[in-house]
C-alpha positions in Angstrom: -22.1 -1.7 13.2 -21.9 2.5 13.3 -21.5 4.1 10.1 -17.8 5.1 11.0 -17.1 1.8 12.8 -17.7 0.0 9.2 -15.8 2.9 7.6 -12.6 2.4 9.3 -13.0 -1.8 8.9 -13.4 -0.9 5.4 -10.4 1.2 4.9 -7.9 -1.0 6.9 -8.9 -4.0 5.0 -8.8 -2.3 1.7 -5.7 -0.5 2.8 -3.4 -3.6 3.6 -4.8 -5.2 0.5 -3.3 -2.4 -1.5 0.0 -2.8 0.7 0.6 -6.2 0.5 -0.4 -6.5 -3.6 2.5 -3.5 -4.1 4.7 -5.6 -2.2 4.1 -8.6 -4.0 4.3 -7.5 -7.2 7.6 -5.1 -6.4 9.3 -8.5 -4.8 8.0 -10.5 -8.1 9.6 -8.0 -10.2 12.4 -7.8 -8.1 13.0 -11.5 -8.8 12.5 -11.3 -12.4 15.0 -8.8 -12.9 17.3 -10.6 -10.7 16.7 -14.0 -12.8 16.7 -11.9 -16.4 20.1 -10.5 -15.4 18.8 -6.8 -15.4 20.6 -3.6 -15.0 22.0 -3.2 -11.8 20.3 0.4 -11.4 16.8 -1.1 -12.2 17.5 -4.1 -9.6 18.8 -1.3 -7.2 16.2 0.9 -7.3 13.8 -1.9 -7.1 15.1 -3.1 -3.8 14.7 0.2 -2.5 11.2 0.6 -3.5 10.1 -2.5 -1.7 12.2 -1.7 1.0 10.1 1.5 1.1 6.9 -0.4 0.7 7.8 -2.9 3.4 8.0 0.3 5.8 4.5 1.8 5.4 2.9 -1.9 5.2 5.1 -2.3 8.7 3.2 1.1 9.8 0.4 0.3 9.0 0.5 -2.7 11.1 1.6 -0.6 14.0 -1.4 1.5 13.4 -3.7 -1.6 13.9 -2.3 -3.3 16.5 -2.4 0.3 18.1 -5.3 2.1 17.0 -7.4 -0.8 14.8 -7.9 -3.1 17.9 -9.5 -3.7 21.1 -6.4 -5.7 21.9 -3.7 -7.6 20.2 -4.8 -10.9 21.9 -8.1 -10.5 20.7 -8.2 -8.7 17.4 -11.2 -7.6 17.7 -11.9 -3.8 15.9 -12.5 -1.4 18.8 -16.1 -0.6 18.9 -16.4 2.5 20.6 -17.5 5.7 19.0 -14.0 7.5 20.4 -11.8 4.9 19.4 -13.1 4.7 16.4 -12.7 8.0 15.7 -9.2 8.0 17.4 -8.3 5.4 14.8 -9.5 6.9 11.5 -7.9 10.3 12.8 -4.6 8.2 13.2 -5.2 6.7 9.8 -5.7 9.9 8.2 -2.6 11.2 9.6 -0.5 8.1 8.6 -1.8 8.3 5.1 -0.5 11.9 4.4 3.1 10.4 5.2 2.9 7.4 2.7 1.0 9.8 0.8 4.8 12.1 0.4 6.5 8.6 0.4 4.8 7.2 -2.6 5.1 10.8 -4.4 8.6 9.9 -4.0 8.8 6.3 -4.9 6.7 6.8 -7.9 9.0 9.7 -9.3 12.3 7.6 -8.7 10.7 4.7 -10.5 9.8 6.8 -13.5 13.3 7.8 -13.8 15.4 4.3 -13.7 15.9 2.4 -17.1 12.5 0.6 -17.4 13.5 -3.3 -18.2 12.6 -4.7 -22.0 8.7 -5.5 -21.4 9.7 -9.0 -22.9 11.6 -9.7 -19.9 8.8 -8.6 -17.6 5.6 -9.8 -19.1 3.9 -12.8 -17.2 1.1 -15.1 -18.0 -0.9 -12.2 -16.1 0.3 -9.1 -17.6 3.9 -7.0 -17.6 4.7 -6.7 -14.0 6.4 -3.6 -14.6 3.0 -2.1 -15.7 1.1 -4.3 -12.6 3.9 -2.7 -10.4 2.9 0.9 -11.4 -0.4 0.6 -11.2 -0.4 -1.1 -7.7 1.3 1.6 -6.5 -0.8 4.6 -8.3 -3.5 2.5 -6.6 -2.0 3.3 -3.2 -1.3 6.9 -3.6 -5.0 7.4 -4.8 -6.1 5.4 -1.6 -8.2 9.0 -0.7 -10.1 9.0 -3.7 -11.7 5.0 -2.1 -12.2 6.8 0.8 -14.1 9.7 -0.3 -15.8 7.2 -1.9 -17.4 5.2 0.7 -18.0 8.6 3.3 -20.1 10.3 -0.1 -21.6 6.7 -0.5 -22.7 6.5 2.7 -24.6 9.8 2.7 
């Protein structure tokens, strides 16, 4: 595979990993407060976060199915050099928008009543706190891929 060819395979897979972790720990939160009986702000603005994160993962499939393959019957990841830059061009652009998105998210979450950690904490680790950081994780998506282009030089 060309350098940029693994590049791009590498950011859409790493990408959607980050997307569908936020969403799963935003909808398991979601639950819990639902179940603890939490403030009807907190369960509000929760709802709308993952609302918000189910857009950009739905974008980014668009992207894919678009940009990412060959075709959608096939799924294979277009191999050409154009395409492939085409693609990671596409990406690029697509990540400045979630980029303002989860500015946004990640400001209105810091400002809603955060739940009593006893109510959130799981065998894992306080979802509130696993919820944060998935989402930090996203917006720093850049710093991964600066990562792999200064890697690869």
């Amino acid at each position: 595979m060309i350098l940029s060819a693994d590049l791009l395979w590498r950011i859409n897979n790493e990408y959607q990993k980050r997307l569908k972790q936020t969403q799963t720990y935003l909808g398991l939160l979601e639950q819990l407060t639902l179940v603890q009986g939490g403030d009807g702000s907190t369960l509000a603005a929760l709802r709308m976060a993952l609302e918000q994160i189910e857009v950009l993962y739905q974008e980014h499939r668009e992207w894919r199915y678009r940009y990412y393959y060959e075709s959608a019957d096939t799924h294979r990841m277009v191999q050409s050099h154009g395409a492939v830059q085409e693609a990671l061009a596409h990406f690029s652009r697509m990540r400045s928008r979630h980029e303002y998105q989860l500015a946004r998210l990640q400001s209105t979450l810091l400002h809603i009543p955060r739940p009593d950690p006893l109510l959130t904490r799981v065998p894992i680790g306080d979802l509130w706190v696993m919820s944060e950081f998935a989402i930090t994780d996203l917006s720093r998506f850049d710093d991964y891929m600066r990562s792999l282009t200064v890697s690869s030089h």
